[in-house]
N, C-alpha and C positions, 0 to 999 in steps of 0.2 A: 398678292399672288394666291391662289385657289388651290393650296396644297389641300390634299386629299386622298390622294393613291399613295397610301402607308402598307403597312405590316394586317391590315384590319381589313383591307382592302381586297375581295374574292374574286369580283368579277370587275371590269372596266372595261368598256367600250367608246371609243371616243367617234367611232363608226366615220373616219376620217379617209374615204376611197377602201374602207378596207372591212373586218372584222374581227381583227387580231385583239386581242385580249391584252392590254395593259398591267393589268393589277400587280402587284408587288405581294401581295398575301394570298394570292394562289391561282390567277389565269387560267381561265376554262376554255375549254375547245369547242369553239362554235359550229353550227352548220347554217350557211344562206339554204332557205329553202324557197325553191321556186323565185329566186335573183330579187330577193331584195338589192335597191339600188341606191347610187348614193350622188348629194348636189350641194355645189359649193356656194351655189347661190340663196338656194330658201333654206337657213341654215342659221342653229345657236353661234356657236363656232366651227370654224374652218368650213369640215361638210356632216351634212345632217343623211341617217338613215332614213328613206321613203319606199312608204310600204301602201300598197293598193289597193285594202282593204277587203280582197277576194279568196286571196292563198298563201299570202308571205308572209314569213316569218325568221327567226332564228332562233336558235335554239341549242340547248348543251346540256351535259348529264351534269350533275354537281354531287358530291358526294358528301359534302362540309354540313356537322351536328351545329346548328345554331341553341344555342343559348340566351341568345339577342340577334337583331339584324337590324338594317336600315337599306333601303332600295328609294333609290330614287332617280332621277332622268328629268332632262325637259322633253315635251312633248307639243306637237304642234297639228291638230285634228284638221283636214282638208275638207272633212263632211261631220255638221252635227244631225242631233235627232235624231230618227229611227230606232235603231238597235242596239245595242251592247257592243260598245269597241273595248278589247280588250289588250289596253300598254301589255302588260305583262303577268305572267303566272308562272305558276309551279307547282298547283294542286293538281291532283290526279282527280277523275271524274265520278269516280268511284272506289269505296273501301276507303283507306288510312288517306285523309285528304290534308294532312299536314303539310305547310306552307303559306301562301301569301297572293293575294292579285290586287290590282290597282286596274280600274275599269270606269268609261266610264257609261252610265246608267240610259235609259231610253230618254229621260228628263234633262239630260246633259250636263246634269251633277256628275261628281266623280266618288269609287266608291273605291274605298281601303278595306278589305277584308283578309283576316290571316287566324290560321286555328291550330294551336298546339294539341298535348294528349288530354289538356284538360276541356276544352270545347273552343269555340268560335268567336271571332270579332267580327262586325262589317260595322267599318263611320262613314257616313254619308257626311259629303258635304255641303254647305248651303250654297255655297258659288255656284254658278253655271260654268259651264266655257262656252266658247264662240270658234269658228270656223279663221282658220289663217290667222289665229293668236299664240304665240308662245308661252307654255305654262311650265313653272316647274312643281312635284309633284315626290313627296317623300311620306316614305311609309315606315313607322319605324315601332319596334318592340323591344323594350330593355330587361326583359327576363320577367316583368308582373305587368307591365302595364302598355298599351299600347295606342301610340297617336298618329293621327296622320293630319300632312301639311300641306297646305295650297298656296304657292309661290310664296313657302316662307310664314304661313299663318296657319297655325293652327284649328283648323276643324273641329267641329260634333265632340271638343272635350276628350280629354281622359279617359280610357274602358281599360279597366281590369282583367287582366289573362296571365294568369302564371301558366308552369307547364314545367317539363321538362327538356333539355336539351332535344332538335330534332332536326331528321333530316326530311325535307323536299320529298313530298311523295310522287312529283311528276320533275322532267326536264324544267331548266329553269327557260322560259318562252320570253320572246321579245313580241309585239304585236299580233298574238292572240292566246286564246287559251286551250289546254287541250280541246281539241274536237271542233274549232270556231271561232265566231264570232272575233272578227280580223281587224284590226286596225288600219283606218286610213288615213295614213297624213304624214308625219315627220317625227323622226326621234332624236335625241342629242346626247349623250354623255350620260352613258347607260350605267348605274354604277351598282353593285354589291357590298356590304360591309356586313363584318359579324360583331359590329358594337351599336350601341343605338348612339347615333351622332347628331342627334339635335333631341332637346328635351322641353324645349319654350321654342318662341317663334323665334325667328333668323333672317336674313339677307343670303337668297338667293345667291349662287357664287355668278360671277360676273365675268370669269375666264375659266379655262378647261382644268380638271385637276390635274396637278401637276406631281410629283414627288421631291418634297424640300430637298433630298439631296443631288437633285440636280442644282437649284438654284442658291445655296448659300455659301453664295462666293461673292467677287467678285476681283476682275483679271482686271490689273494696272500695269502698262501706261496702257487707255485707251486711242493712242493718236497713232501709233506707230506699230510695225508687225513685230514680230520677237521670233526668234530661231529655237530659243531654247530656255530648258526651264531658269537658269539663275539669271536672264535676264530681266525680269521681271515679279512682282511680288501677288502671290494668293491672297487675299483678306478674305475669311470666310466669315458669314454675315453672323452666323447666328450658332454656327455648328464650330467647336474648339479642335482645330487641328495639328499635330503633333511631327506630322509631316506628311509628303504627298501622297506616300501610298495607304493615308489613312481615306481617303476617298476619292471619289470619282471626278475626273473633271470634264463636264461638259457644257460646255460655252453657248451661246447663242449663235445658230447660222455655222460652224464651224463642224468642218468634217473630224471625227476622231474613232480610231481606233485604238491606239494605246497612246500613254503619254511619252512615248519616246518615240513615235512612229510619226508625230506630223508636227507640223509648224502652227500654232497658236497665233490667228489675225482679228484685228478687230472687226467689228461688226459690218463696215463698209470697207473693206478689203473681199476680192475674192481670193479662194484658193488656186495654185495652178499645177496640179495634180490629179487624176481621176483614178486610179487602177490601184492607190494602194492604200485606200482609206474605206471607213465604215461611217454611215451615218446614222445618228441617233434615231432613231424611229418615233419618238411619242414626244409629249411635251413642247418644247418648241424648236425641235428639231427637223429636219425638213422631210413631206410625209412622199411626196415622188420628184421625178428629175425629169427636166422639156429640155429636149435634147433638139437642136437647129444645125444643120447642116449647110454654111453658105458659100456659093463661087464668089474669090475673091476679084474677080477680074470684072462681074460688073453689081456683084454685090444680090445673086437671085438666091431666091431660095432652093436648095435642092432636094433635101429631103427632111424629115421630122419625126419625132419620135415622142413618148411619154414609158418612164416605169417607174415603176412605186419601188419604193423600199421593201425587203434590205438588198432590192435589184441597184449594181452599181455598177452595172457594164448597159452597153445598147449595141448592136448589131445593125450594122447598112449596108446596103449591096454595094460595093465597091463603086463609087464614081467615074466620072472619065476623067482621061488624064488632065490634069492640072492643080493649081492650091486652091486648099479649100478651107474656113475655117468654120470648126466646130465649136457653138456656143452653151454651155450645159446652165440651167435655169433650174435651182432648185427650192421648190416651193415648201411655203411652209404654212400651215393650218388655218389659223384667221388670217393672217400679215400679208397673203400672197407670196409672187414669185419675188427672189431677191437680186440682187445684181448677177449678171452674168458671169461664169468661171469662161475663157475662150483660151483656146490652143492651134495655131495652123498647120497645118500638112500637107503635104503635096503626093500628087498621085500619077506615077509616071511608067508607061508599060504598064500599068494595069496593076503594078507594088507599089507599096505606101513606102516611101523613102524616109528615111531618116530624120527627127525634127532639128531645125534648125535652129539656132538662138536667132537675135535680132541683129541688126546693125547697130554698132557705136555710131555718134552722130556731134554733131557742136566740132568737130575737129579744127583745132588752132595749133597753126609752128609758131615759136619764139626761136628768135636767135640771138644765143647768148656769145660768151666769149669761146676763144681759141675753137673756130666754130661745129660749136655744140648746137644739137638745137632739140629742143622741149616742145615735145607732141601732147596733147592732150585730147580727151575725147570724156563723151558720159555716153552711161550703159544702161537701158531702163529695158527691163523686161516685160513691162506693160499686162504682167499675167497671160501673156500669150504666145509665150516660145519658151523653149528647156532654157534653162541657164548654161552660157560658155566655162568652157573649164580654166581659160587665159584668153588673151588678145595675143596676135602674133601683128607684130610691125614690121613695116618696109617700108621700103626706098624704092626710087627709079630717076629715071633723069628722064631729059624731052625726049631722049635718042632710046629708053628703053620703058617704056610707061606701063602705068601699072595696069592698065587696062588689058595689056595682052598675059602677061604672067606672074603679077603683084612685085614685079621688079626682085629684089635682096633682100632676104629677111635678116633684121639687124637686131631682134630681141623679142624677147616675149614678156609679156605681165601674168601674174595670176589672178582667176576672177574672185573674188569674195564676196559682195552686194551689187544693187545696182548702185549707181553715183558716177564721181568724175575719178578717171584716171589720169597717168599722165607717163611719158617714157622721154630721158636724155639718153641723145644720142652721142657716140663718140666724137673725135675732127671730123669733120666731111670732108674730103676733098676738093668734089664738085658742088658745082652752086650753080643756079636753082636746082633743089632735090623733091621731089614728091615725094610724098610721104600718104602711106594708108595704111587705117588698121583692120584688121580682121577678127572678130568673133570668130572661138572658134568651139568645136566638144570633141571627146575624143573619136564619134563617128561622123560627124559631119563639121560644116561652116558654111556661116554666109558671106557671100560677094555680091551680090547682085545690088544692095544698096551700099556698099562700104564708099565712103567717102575720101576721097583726096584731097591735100592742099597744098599749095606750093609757097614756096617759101621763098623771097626776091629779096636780096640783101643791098644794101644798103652802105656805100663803101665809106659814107660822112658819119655814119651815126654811131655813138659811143656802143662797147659792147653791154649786154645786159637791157639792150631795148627791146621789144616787142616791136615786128617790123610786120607790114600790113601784107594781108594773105588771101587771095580769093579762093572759089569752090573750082577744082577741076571739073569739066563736063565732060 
């Protein structure tokens, strides 16, 4: 895991559709200038910042006394030769020029230069680059001495520069320097630190940096969803926990806002909820939401949507009437989009009526003694309807069937998961009885698929048999 966004941590850019500032040691406030844009295709991870090499940039005040630093990014050049492209700076053009640039040269070396109050460094390195290659590229100063790194190797040696603590005499610039010379091509995982974090050569991080206290856990049983928290055990990997409100928990793919606010699924579960949750924005958390809007009657598409985080509502012009189901697709950085969250509704006069649970389905009568008879059914929410708050059961006979007004309600169950249910009924009088049950919540139910069966008795057979039952049509 590529922990790295700690406390030391000033600036972070993971430039993932967006330019929001990650860092955990102090988040700086960017400006796109002139629309730097962003691609999930020619990209380190998830998506890379692409800059024109004409007028874009980004850029933020920083206000942070360095005593040491480290800056480093991958970067991906679309044109070499000619001119001085410049990854990034922060020296002013003139007067107090303390700070830092990484650039690279007309010769297609790259050059590390940075100058405190005692004077200047610039290490050239002996590498080239090349055009549509990913490089990564660290520049770092531990308070006397200062090295720079090419994908992880060491450059031009050791230079000596002490100094005194300082601040940045220009904005700290992403793809160019004041006054110029632009950078063309691609950037990745833009980072500031105020420690020097690498002192020998190294290995290149391999995924996005993350902050360990999302990831030092881990949520058991992974096979099944869990409601709540004693139903299942935290193991935190690396970090000693005392109890849950000694830190944060955030899961992989999983929407959260607080830990009493939602339900904890495993990784291949979706959620079926949208309006009351927060989703994690950085790390591996999903960075926007594809929102599908489809007629359920012959399955087209009607309308679509995309929004990034921390947007978690979408807006569609009312449909025409009928059910519709909304599919919401929430993506995530390198991984892509993950399984769909879906919910249906229907849209009738022009208001969105009430959502429905599903239909119980598998429905079987047994008839036991003094005649009783035992209804069963199973209830699966499929993630794509509200949950019933009970089943309501009834009766009818040939002479008054349930198709016209669900016959005699003769009990109700309460819902608690999905699974199998089951309801005995008292003596019956009449024989054959239909029998159907109905989902129901406290503003609405559904009928439309509720199942019947009938139940034909059997005058030789001992009581306690299971006696054979088909589907009402």
């Amino acid at each position: 895991m590529a922990f790295g966004n700690d406390s030391n941590t000033i600036a972070l850019l993971t430039l993932d559709n967006d330019i929001v500032d990650d860092a955990l040691g102090g988040s700086l406030t960017w400006t796109n200038n002139n629309g730097v844009t962003f691609d999930n295709t020619i990209k380190k991870f998830g998506y890379s910042g692409v800059f024109n090499g004409s007028n874009q940039y980004l850029d933020a005040s920083d206000t942070t006394s360095y005593s040491a630093f480290t800056v480093d990014c991958w970067a991906r050049f679309d044109t070499v030769g000619g001119g001085q492209q410049f990854i990034t700076a922060n020296r002013a053009g003139s007067g107090s020029r303390y700070g830092w640039e990484i650039l690279k040269h007309t010769d297609d070396t790259v050059f590390f230069v940075m100058e405190t109050d005692e004077g200047s460094v610039a290490i050239n390195s002996s590498s080239t680059v090349s055009a549509n290659t990913w490089y990564h590229f660290a520049g770092v100063w531990d308070g006397s001495t200062a090295r720079f790194f090419f994908d992880g190797t060491q450059e031009g040696g050791d230079s000596s520069r002490g100094g005194s603590a300082f601040q940045p005499s220009a904005n700290q610039q992403i793809g160019r320097e004041t006054g110029g010379n632009y950078f063309d091509g691609r950037i990745d995982e833009f980072r500031i630190s105020n420690v020097a974090r690498w002192t020998s050569n190294f290995t290149p991080p391999t995924e996005p940096y993350t902050s360990p206290s999302e990831f030092d856990f881990t949520v058991r049983p992974f096979s099944s969803a869990v409601s709540s928290l004693s139903a299942f055990t935290i193991r935190p990997n690396s970090v000693a926990a005392s109890s849950l409100s000694a830190f944060t928990l955030r899961p992989k793919s999983v929407a959260e806002s607080s830990l009493s606010a939602f339900t904890i699924r495993p990784e291949s579960l979706a959620f079926t909820t949208f309006s009351a949750v927060t989703f994690r924005p950085q790390g591996y958390g999903p960075k926007r939401y594809n929102v599908y809007i489809y007629d359920t009657a012959d399955g087209s598409l009607v309308d679509s949507t995309t929004v990034n985080h921390p947007t978690v509502s979408a807006d569609f012009t009312t449909p025409a009437d009928g059910t519709y189901r909304a599919d919401i697709w929430p993506e995530y950085m390198w991984e892509g989009k993950y399984p769909q969250s879906s919910i249906i509704f229907t849209i009738s006069g022009g208001v969105l009526q009430p959502l429905l649970p599903n239909a119980p389905y598998n429905l079987s009568a047994t008839l036991g003694s003094a005649g009783r008879v035992t209804v069963k059914w199973i209830y699966n929410s499929n993630n794509q309807s509200v949950a019933p708050s009970q089943f309501n059961v009834y009766k009818g006979t040939t002479g008054s069937p349930l198709a016209v007004d669900y016959g005699t309600a003769i009990g109700t169950v309460a819902y608690s998961t999905d699974g199998e249910y089951s309801f005995t009924t008292g003596t019956l009088s009449e024989i054959p009885t239909i029998f159907g049950v109905r989902a129901e919540t406290a503003a609405a139910y559904e009928e439309e698929n509720t199942v019947t069966v009938t139940v034909t008795p059997d005058a030789t057979a001992p009581e306690d048999i299971p006696f054979q039952f088909g589907w009402e049509q």
